[in-house]
N, C-alpha and C positions, 0 to 999 in steps of 0.2 A: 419104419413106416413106408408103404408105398409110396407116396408122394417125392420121397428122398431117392427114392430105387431107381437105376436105370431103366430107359426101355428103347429098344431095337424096332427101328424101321424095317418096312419089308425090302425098302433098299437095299440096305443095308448098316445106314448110318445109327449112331445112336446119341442118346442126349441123356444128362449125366443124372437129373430128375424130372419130376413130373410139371415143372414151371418154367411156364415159356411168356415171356412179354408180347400181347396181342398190340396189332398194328393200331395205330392212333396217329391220326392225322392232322398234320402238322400246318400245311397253306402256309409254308415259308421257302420256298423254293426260288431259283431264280427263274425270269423269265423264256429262258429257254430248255426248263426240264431238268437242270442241274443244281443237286444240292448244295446250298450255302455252308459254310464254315460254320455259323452257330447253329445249323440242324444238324452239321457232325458232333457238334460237342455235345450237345442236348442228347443226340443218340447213344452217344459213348458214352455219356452217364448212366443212360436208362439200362448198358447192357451190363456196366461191371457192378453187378448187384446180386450174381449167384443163380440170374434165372439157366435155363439148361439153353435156349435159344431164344430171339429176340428174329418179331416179324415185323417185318419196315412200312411204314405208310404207304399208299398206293401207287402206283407206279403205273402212267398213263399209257397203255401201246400202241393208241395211235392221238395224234395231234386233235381231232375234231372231236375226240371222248372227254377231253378234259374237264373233272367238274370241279377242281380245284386249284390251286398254284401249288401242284404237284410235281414229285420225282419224273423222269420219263423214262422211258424203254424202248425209245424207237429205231436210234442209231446207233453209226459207232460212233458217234459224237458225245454221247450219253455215256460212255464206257470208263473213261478217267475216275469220272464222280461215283460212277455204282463200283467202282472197284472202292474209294475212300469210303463208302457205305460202309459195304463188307468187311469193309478193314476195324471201320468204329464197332460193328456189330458183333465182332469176334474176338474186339479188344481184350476182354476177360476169360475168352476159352470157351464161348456157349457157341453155337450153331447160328447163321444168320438164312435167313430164308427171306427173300423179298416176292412183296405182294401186286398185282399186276392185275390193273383194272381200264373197264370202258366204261364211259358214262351216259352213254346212246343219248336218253332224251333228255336227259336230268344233268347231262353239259351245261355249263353255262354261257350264255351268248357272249357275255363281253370277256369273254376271254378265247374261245373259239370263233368271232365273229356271229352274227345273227343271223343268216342263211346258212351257217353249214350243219346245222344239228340234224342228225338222223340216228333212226332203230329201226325198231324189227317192224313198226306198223306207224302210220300218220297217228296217232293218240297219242294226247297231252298227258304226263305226269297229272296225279289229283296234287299237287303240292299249289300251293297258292303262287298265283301266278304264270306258272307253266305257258311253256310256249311248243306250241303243235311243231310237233318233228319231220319230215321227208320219211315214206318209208325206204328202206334200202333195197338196192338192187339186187339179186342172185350172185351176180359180181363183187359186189361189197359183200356181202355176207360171207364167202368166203375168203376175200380179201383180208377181214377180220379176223378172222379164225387163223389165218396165216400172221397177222400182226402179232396175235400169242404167242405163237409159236417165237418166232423171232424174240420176241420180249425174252422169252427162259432161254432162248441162247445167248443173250446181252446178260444175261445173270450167269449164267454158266461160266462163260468166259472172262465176268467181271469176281468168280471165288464164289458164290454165293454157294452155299448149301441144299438149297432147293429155294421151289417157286409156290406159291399161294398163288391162286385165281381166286377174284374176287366176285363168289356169282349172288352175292348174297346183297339186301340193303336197296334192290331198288335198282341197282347199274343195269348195263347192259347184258349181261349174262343173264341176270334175274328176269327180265324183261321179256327176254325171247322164250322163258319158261311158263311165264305167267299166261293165265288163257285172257286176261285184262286188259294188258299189253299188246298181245302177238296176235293179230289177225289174221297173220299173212292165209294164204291159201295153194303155197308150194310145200317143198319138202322140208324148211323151216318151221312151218306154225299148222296147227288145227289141231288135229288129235294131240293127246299126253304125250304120246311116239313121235311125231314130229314135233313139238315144241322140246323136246329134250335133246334134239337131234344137235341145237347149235352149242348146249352147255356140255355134250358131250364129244363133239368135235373139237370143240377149245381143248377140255382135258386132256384129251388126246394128242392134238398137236405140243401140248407142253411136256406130255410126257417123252415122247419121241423126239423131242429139242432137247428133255434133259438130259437124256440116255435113262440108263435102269440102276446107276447109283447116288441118285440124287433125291432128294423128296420133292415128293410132287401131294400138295393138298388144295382142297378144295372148298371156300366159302360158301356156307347157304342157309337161307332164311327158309326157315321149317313149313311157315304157312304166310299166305296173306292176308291179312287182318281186314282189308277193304273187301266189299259186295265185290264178287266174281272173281275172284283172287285164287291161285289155287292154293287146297286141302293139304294136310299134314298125309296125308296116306300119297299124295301126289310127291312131296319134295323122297318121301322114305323108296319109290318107285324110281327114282333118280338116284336117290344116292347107292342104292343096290346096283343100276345103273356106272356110275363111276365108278365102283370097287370093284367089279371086272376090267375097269380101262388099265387098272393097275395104279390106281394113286396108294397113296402110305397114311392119310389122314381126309376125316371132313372137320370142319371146324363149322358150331351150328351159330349163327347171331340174326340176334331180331333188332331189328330196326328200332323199337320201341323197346328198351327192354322190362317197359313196366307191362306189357301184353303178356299174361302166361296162357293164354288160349284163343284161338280164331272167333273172331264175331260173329 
């Protein structure tokens, strides 16, 4: 059966069947971005189980993104632990690939503090509750784009396999895409071509962190379900988009997964 069959990256790398353990997010981390001992063991179970690779729960790349008591990717301080990551994730012989996310508006205060949330435009999240963000400066924004980067070389150097960006679900990456989200009025936001401008910059700096024999994929939510959200013909102009940057996979997830079409 195919499903059992291998299959070859454009990397080069290959993985041994067609099942791979998708990231699932754990909120047991310690306080400063490094995994605990029983979220290695819990990993290390989930990986010796025959899947071909095994992708890690999110992994914060900058401090003010966090929207959970998540892994981190910021330092080298961060590096001991993401190497015991990599270690439990390839305990069995699969491929470890770790996932690398920003949580712009959808941060949580009390854990980033209550002043420091910012994205791509001052608009609040529709999630109940929400709290109006800073939009960010030209500065930040490509400060950002360089935390990526830096994140898949903390994976690189920690054995990882490759890098997942997380643009999917509402983060920050989704955000700067979305025409809902992103009002800016520079080279960040307005048209489809500048709002793609900062999910494709990310890509890019990952990929060029990772070199050309690593995987590099990409998360993304097809459409958005809310009024002004963007179209399924939008995220497919994207992701035609990233397959020129050179990534090796998209990975599609909906936030909802009971949505099978845009409202």
């Amino acid at each position: 059966m195919v499903v059992w069959s291998p299959l070859r990256f454009k990397c080069g790398l290959e993985i041994a069947n067609r099942f791979v353990i998708a990231p699932l997010t754990t909120n047991s981390s310690h306080e400063d971005g490094t995994a605990t001992d029983g979220e290695l063991a819990f990993v290390r179970r989930r990986a010796a189980t025959g899947f071909a690779a095994t992708i890690s729960s999110a992994a914060y790349v900058e401090e003010d993104g966090r929207s959970w008591r998540s892994i981190g990717a910021t330092h080298d301080g961060h590096l001991p632990r993401l190497r015991a990551l990599a270690e439990a994730m390839r305990a069995a012989g699969g491929l470890a690939i770790l996932q690398v996310y920003d949580g712009g508006r959808i941060a949580i205060p009390e854990i980033i503090g209550d002043n420091r949330m910012r994205a791509a435009s001052a608009i609040p999240s529709l999630r109940p509750g929400s709290k109006t963000p800073r939009a960010m400066t030209g500065d930040e924004v490509e400060g950002l784009v360089a935390s990526f980067g830096r994140a898949a070389t903390l994976a690189r150097q920690a054995g990882f396999d490759g890098v997942e960006i997380h643009g999917a679900n509402h983060y920050a990456v989704h955000q700067f895409f979305s025409p809902r989200a992103n009002q800016r009025t520079d080279r960040w936001g307005g048209s489809l071509a500048k709002r793609m401008n900062f999910p494709i910059a990310v890509a890019r700096a990952v990929r060029d962190a990772l070199g050309p024999r690593l995987i590099a994929g990409f998360r993304v939510t097809p459409f958005e379900a809310e009024q002004e959200g963007y179209k399924l013909d939008d995220a497919k102009v994207l992701c035609d988009k990233l397959a020129d940057v050179g990534l090796d996979y998209i990975s599609i997830s909906l936030d909802n997964y009971r949505l099978s079409r845009p409202m």
